[in-house]
C-alpha positions in Angstrom: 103.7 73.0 131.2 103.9 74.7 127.9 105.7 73.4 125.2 108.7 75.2 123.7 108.6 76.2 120.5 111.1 73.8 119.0 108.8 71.3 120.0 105.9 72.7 119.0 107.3 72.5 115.7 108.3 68.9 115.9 104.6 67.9 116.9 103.1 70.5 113.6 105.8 68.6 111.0 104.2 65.4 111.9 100.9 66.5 111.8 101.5 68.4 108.4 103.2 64.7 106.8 100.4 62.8 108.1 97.8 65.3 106.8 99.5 65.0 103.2 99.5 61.5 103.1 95.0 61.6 103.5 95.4 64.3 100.5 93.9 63.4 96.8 97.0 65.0 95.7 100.4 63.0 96.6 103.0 65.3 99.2 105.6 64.6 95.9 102.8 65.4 93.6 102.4 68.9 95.2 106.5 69.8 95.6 107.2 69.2 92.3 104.1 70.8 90.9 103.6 74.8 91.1 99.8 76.0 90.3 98.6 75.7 86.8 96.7 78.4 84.9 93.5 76.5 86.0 94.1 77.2 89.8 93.4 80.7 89.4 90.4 80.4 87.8 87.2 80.6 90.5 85.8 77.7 91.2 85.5 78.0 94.9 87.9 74.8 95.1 90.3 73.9 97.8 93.6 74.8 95.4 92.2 78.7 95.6 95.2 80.1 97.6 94.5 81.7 100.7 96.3 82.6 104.1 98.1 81.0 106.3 95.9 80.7 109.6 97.0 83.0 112.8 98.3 81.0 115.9 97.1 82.5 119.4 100.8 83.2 120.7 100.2 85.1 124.1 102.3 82.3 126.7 105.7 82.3 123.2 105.2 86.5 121.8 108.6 87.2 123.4 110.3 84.4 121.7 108.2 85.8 118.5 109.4 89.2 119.3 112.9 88.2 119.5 113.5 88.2 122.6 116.3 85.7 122.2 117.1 87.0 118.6 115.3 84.3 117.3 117.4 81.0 118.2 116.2 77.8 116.7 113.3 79.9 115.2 115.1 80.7 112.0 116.3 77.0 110.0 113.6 75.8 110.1 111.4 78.5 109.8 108.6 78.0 112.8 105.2 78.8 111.2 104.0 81.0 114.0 107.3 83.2 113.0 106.3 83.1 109.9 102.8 84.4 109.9 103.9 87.4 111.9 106.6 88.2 109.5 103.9 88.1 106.5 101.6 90.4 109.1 103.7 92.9 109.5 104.9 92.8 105.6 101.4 93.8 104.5 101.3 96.6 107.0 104.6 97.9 104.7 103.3 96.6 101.9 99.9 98.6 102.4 101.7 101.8 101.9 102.8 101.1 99.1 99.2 100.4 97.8 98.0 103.1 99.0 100.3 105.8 98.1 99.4 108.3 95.2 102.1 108.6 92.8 99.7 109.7 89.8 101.6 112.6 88.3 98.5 113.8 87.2 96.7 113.8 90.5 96.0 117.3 92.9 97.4 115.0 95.7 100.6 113.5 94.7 102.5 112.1 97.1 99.9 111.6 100.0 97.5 108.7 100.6 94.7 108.1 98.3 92.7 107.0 101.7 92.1 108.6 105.5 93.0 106.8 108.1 90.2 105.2 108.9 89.6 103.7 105.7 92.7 102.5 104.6 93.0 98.8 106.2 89.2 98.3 104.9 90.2 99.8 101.2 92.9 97.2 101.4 91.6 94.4 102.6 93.8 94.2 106.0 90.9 94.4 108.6 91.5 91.0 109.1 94.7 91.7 111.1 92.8 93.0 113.9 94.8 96.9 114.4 93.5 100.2 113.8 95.8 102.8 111.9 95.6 105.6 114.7 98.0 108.3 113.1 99.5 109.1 109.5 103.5 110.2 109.3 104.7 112.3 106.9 108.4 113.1 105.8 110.5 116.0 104.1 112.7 115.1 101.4 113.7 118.4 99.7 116.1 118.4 96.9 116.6 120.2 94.1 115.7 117.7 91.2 116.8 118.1 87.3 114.3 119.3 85.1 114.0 115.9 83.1 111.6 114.7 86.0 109.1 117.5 85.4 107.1 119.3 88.4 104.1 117.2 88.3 106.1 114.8 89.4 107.0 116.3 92.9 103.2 116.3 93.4 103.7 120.3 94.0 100.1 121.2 94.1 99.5 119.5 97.3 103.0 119.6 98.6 106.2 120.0 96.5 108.1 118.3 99.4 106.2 116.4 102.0 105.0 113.1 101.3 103.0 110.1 103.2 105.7 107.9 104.8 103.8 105.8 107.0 101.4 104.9 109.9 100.8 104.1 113.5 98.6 101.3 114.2 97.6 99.7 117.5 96.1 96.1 117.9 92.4 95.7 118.9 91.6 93.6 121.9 90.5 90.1 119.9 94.1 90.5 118.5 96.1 91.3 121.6 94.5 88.7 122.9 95.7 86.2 120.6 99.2 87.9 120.3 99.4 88.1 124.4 99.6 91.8 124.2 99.0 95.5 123.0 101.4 96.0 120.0 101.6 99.2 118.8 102.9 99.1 115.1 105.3 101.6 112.9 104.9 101.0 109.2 107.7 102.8 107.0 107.1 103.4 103.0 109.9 102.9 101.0 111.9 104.8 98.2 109.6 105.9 95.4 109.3 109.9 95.2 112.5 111.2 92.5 113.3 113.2 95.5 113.9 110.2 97.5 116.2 108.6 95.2 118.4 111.0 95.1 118.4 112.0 99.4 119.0 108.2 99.4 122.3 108.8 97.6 124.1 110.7 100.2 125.8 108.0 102.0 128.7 109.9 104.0 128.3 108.8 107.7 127.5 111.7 110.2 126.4 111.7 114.1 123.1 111.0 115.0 123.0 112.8 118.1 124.9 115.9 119.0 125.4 114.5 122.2 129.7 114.5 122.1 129.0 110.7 124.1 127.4 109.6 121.1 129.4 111.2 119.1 131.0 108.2 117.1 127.8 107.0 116.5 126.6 107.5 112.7 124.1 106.7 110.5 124.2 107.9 106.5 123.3 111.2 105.8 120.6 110.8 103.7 118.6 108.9 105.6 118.4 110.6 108.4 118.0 113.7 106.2 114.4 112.3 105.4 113.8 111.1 109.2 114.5 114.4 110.6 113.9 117.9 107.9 111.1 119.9 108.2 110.6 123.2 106.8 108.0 126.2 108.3 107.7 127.1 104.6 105.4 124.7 103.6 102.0 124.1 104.8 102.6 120.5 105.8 105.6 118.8 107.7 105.8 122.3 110.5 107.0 118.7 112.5 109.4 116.5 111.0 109.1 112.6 110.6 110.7 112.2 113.6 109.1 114.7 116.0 105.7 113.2 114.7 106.9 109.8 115.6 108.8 110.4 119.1 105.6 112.4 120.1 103.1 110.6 118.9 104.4 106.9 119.9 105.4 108.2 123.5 101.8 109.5 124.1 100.2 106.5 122.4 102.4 104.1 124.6 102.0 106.4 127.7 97.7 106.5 127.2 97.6 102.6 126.6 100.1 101.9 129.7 97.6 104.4 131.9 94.7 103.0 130.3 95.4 98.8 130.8 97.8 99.1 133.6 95.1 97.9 135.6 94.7 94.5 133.4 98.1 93.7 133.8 98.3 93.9 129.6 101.8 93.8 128.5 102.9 96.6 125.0 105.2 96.1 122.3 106.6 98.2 119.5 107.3 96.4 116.6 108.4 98.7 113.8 108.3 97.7 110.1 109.5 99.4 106.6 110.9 98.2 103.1 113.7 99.2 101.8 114.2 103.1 102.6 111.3 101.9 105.0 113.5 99.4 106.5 116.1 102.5 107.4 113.5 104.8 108.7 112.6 101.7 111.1 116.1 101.9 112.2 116.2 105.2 113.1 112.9 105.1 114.9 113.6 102.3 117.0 116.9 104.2 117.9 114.8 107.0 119.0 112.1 105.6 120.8 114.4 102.8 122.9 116.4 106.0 124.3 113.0 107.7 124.8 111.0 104.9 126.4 113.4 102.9 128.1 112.4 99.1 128.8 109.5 98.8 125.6 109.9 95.3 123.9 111.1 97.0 120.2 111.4 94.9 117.7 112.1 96.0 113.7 111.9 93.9 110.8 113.2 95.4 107.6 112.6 94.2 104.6 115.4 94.3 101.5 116.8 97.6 103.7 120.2 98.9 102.7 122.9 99.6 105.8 122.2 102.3 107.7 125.2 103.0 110.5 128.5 102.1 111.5 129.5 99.4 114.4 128.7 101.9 116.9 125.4 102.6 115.8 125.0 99.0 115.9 126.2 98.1 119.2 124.1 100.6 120.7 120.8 99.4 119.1 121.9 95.8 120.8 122.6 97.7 124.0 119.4 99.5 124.4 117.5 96.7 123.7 115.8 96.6 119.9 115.8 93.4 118.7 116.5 93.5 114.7 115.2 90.7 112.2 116.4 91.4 108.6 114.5 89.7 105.9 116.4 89.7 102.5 116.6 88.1 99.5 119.9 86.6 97.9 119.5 88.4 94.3 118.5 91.9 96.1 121.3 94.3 95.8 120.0 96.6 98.2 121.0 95.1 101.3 124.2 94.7 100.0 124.7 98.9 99.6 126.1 101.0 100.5 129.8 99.8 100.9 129.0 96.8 98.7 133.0 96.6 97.7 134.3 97.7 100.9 132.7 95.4 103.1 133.0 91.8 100.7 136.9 93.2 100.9 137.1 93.4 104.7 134.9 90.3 105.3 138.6 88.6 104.6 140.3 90.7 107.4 137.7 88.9 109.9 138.1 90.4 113.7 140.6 93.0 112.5 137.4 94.9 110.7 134.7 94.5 112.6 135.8 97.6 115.0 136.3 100.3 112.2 134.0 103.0 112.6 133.9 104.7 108.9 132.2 101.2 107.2 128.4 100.7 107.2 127.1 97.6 108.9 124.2 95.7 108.9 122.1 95.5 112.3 120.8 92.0 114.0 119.9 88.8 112.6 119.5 88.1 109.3 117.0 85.8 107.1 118.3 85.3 103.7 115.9 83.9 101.0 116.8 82.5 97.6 114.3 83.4 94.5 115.6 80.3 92.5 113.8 78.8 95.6 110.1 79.1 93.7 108.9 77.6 91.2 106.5 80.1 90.5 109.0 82.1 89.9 111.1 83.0 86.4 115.0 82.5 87.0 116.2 85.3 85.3 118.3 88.7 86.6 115.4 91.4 87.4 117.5 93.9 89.9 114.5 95.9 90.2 112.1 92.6 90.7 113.9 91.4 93.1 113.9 94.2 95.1 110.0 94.1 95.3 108.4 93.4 98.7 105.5 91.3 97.4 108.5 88.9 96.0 110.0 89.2 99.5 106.4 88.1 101.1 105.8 85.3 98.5 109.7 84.0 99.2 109.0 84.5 103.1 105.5 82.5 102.9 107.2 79.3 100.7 110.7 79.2 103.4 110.8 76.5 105.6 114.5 75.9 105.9 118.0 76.5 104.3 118.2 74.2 100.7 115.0 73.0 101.1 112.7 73.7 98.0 109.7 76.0 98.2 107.0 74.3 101.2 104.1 72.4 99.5 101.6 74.3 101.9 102.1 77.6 101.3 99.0 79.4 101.0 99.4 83.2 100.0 98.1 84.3 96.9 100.8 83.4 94.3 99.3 86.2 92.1 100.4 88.9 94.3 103.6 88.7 92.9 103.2 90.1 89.4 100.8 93.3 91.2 103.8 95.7 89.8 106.4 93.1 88.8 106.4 90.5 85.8 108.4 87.8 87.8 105.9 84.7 87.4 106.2 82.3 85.0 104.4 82.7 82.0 102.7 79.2 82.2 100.5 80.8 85.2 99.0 83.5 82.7 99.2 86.0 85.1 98.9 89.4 83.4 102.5 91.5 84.8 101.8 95.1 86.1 98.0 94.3 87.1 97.4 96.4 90.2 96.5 99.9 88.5 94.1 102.4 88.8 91.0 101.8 86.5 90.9 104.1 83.4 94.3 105.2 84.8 92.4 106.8 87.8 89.4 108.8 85.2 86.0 108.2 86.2 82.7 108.3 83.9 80.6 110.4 86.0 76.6 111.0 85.5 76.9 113.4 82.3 79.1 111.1 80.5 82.2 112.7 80.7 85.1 111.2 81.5 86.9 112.9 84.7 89.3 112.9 87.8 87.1 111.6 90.6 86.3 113.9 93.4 88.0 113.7 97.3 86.0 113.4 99.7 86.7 116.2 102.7 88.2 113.7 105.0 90.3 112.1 102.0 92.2 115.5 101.5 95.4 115.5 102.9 95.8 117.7 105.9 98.0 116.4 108.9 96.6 118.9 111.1 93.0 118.0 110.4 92.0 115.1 113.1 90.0 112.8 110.5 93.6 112.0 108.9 
């Protein structure tokens, strides 16, 4: 009989402590200690960090999924939990990477990769999915001046830009995960355009159906999730008739294609931020579409979205929600940052008024005072970066317990477009740029913008991307 996974946990504690106590380096040793400047020097030693290894899951992915919203998984933190979370954070995180915001570049706003190159660019083939589709989203404003066109990345497309990707697992990973999960990964805020679409906070209907009609969700998001325009040449769909279509025939092929093999699917849906809203949005529309698929949506530092009604129906259709914040973030606190702490004090009498935004499932709070590889200072912008998020969800094992001795991802990550480590670590801030700032010394000597390949262009009609 298998084991639960409270238990499971019980036996990996134990084994963890008696592991530590055969290490040259003492368990106390190693929790008071954070990495020196030596440790991230190669030497092909054992203090290099690394990842966390995957755990085949296939008989507990439900639990994983949240199928129970994630009971006894949470305080502690089980570790195969865990290692999903940070999974599905580096799909987010990946668009991020990948997205050019040179204001200088033809291509401004897109991806600086296809499709098919993007997880190996990145260093994600690991994870065992294949992107299968690109999104792309409207968010048409008109901007001041001060910003300056190139910023709007007009000569490809003054108002579309790359929001995301669909990616399906392959069969060594569905294996291991005990099923086909189709993933949604969301891009959060970074366009000027963006910022200021994400601004518009008055609560309107989602649906135009009058029975949903006290249903709401803030008007600028669901701006971005639904414009389109048939002026432009790109975005003749908007983000959500790309998703909507594309998931229900991607979910529709795989259920004709391994109905046979008795494979379960899942749709777990990820974004940061923005991101985390869009996920919201497209978990709404795709349990009311596809009625009975496992959802599952993990935001990451993602403001509120709806009201209590948009809530209650998420929980009623079925999409299990895992929020994953940190304490110093004050996005998840907005919008209605004073309105809600003021009616947190009126208890049951507030928890029914329509015209407040709410927050949506379970929540994971993490604490950046937690790590010691981190500086303990106000940053509202650092701590609103997802690699911070990934580092602080990698070192959590439970409420007021210090960082975990064994964590394992690369402490380095965190200063790729922050300056939050500790200067003892002599990690250089800002470090994940362009070289040359994106020139290139080509075969003449000259220095120059490097050249796209014909499947790097963006195109959403062209089948390459």
């Amino acid at each position: 009989m298998a084991l639960p996974l409270s238990r499971i946990r019980v036996h990996e504690e134990a084994a963890i402590k008696k592991s530590a106590s055969r290490c040259t380096k003492t368990l106390a040793h190693l929790l008071h200690l954070p990495y020196s400047a030596s440790d991230f020097i190669d030497r092909g030693d054992y203090m290099t960090p690394t990842k966390s290894s995957n755990e085949n899951i296939p008989t507990k992915w439900r639990e994983i999924h949240g199928l129970r919203n994630w009971e006894n998984l949470l305080n502690p933190l089980h570790p195969w939990l865990r290692r999903e979370l940070v999974k599905y954070g580096e799909f987010v995180q990946a668009t991020y990477d990948a997205f050019d915001f040179d204001p200088f570049s033809e291509y401004c706003g897109s991806s600086r990769y296809n499709r098919h190159k993007l997880f190996k660019e990145l260093g994600l083939t690991q994870h065992g999915y294949k992107v299968t589709k690109y999104i792309y989203a409207m968010s048409h404003v008109d901007v001041p001046r001060c910003f300056g066109r190139s910023f709007l990345g007009e000569k490809w497309s003054k108002d579309s830009n790359w929001m995301g990707y669909v990616a399906v697992s392959d069969d060594e990973e569905s294996a291991r995960i005990g099923r086909r999960d189709i993933v949604m990964a969301w891009r959060g805020t970074v366009t000027p355009t963006e910022w200021f679409t994400d601004l518009k906070t008055r609560l309107e209907c989602i649906d135009d159906d009058q029975q949903n009609g006290n249903i709401k969700v803030a008007r600028g998001f669901l701006s971005i999730y639904r414009s389109k325009s048939e002026l432009t040449r790109y975005n003749k769909l908007s983000a959500s008739e790309q998703v909507v279509g594309m998931i229900m025939q991607e979910v529709n092929r795989l259920m004709e294609l391994y109905k046979g093999k008795g494979e379960e699917i899942s749709f777990t849906i990820a974004g940061h931020s923005l991101g985390g809203a869009l996920a919201l949005l497209n978990a709404y529309e795709a349990a009311t579409s596809i009625p009975g698929l496992p959802i599952c949506v993990i935001p990451f530092g993602a403001p509120r979205v709806g009201n209590m009604a948009f809530n209650e129906k998420l929980s009623e259709i079925g999409v299990k929600t895992l929020r994953i914040v940190v304490k110093q973030d004050i996005v998840p606190k907005l919008p209605g940052i004073l309105v809600n702490k003021i009616l947190q004090g009126l208890g049951v009498v507030s928890r029914k008024l329509n015209w407040v935004h709410r927050h949506v499932g379970t929540e994971l709070k993490l604490d950046m005072f937690m790590s010691p590889y981190l500086k303990h200072e106000s940053d509202l912008i650092g701590s609103h970066n997802l690699e911070i998020c990934l580092h602080l969800l990698d070192g959590f094992l439970r409420k007021q317990s210090k960082f975990r001795w064994n964590a394992r991802r690369d402490v380095a990550l965190v200063n790729k477009t922050t300056d939050m480590l500790i200067e003892e670590l002599r990690i250089p801030e800002f470090w994940y740029q362009l070289p040359y700032k994106g020139l290139v010394l080509n075969k003449h000597g000259r220095w120059v913008k490097p050249y796209r390949e014909p499947e790097d262009v963006p195109s959403p009609f062209c089948e390459k991307y």
